[in-house]
N, C-alpha and C positions, 0 to 999 in steps of 0.2 A: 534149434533154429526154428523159426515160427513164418509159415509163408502162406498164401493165401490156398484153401484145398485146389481149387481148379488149376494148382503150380506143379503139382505133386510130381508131373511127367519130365518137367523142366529144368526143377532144380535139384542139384545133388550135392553134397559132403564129398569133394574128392581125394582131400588129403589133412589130416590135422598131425601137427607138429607134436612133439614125443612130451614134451610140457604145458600145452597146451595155450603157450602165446599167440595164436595165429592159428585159420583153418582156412582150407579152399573150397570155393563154390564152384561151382560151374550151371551157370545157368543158361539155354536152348534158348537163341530168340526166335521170335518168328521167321524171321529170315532163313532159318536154320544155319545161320551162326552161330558160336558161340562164346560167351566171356566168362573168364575165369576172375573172381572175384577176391582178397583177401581181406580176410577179416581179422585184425591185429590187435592186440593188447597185450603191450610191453610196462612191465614194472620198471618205475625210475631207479637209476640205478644202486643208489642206498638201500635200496628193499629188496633189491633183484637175489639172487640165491648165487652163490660161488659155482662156475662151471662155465661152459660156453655163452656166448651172448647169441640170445634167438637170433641177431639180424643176421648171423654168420648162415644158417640155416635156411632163415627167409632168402637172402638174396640168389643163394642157390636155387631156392623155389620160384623167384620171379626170374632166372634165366630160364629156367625149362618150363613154366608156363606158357614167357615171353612167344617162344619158337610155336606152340601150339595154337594161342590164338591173342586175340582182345586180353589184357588185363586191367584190370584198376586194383590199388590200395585204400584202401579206408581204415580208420581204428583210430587207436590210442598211442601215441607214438613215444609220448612223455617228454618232447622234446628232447632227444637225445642228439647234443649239439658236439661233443668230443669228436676227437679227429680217427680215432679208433673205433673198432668193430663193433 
């Protein structure tokens, strides 16, 4: 992750997923609030590997972020339109 030096106090790595589709940020604002960030990149599913579907894992991670503060999503989502997980 590439952030500007004078960030260094700010921003942090607070959780990255065991396959590494997704990791969370938490960055300090001035206000000394803070948002928790996710940074996502999901393989479409023809490519994706046999096993649990990250979103199963993400979603659990955007409820307990939720409760904690500010979040947003951002990434690569692959447009995953199925009715399933």
């Amino acid at each position: 992750m590439l952030y500007k030096k004078g960030l260094h106090e700010r921003v942090h790595v607070v959780h990255k997923d065991i396959d590494a589709h997704y990791m969370w940020i938490r960055i300090k604002r001035g206000d000394l609030r803070e948002l928790y960030i996710a940074v996502c990149h999901c393989l479409p599913t023809q490519f994706a590997p046999l096993g649990e579907s990250p979103y199963l894992s993400l979603y659990d991670d955007i409820i307990r972020f939720a409760t904690m503060r500010d979040i947003k999503l951002l990434g690569d989502f692959n447009a995953q339109t199925k009715n399933e997980l």
